[in-house]
N, C-alpha and C positions, 0 to 999 in steps of 0.2 A: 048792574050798570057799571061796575068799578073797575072790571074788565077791560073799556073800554076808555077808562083815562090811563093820561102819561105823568108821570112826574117829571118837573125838568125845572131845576135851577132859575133861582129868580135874575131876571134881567131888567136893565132900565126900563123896557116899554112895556111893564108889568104892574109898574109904580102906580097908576091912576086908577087901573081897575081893579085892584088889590084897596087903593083905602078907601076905595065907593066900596065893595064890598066887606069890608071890616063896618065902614061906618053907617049901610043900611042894616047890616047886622046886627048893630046896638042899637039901632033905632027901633026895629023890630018888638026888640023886649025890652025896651025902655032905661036904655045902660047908655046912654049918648050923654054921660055927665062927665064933668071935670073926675079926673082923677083915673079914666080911663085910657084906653087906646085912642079911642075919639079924639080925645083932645091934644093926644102927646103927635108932637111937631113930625117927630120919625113914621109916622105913619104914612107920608106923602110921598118920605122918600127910602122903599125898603132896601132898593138897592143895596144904596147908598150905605145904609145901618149893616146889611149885611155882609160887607165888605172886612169886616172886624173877625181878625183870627180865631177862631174857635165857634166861629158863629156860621152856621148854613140857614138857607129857606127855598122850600120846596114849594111849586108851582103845583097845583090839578088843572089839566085840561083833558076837556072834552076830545072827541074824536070830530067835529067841526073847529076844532083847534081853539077855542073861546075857553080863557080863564075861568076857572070856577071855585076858588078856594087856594089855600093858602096855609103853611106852618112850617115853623121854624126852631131851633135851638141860639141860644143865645148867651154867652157867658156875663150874666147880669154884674151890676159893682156889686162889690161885697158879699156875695155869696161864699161859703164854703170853700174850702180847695176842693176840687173833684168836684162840684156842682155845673151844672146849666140851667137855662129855664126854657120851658119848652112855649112858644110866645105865637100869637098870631097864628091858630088854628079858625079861620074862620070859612067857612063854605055859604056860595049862595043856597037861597034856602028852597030851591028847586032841586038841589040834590045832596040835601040835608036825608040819613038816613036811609041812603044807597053803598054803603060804604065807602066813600070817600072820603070821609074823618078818619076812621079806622085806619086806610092805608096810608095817609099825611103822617097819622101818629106812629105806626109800624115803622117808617122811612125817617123819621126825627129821632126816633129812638136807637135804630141802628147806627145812624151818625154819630150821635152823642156817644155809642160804643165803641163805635170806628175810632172817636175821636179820644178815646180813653176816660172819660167823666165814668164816676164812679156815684151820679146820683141826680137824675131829672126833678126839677121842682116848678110850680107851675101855680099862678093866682087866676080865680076867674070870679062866677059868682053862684050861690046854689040855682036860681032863676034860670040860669042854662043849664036846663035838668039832665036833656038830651047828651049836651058835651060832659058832664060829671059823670054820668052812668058808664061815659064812653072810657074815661080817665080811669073810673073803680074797675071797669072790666079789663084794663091792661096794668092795673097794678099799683094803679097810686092809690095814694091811703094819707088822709085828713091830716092837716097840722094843725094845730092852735095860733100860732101866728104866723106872719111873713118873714121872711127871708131876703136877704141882701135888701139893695136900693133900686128898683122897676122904676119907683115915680109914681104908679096907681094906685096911690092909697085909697083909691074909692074900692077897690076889688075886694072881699070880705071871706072869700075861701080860698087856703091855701094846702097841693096839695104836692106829697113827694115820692117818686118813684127810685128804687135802687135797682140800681144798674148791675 
């Protein structure tokens, strides 16, 4: 079915259906707490956040042209020189495991190369077993703690890819 999406740059009239789909997301597996995406204010408006040099996020859509998922790079505070974080990969869960995470993550990672970082790193939680196996199979590999300042100190896995 991944065929059949487009990637295309987030635009303002993306904003609304992007954090109903982040925040049924975490409601799904029970992650709708403080200290997540849920809660952080930027959620409502990705545009918006995206707009910040070094930062891209990439749109899925369907071939009815209906949003369905979402991810991004983002040069978080404090991280590393050469870091980003790769942020807001979330798909509705009707086309959770068609590869459409896969190719978000293929097209986030290219950027962050485009863009010259020299090391993708990323907080989530093991509970989203699906999107970590997706993470181990493109090469990220477990840290012991966090990295820069995201704000989610509720997220308890953190993991890094080299670019």
């Amino acid at each position: 079915m991944s065929q059949n999406i487009k990637l295309v740059q987030i635009s303002p009239e993306h904003n609304s259906i992007l954090a109903k789909i982040i925040r049924c997301s975490l409601e799904e597996f029970e992650m709708n707490i403080d200290g997540t995406v849920y809660t952080d204010p930027t959620t409502d408006n990705l545009f918006e956040l995206f707009q910040r040099k070094g930062s891209i996020y990439w749109v899925a859509i369907d071939n009815t042209e209906e949003v369905i998922g979402g991810c991004g790079i983002y040069p978080t505070k404090n991280l590393p020189d050469g870091y980003t974080e790769l942020v807001k990969l979330y798909i509705r869960k009707e086309f959770r495991g068609k590869g459409v995470g896969r190719q978000l993550l293929k097209k986030s990672i290219k950027c962050a190369m485009d863009m010259h970082y020299t090391h993708l790193y990323l907080e989530s939680f093991p509970s989203l077993s699906s999107a970590v196996e997706l993470y181990y199979s493109m090469g990220f590999r477990k840290l012991t703690k966090p990295l820069g300042e995201s704000g989610h100190f509720a997220c308890n896995l953190w993991m890094l890819k080299k670019l």
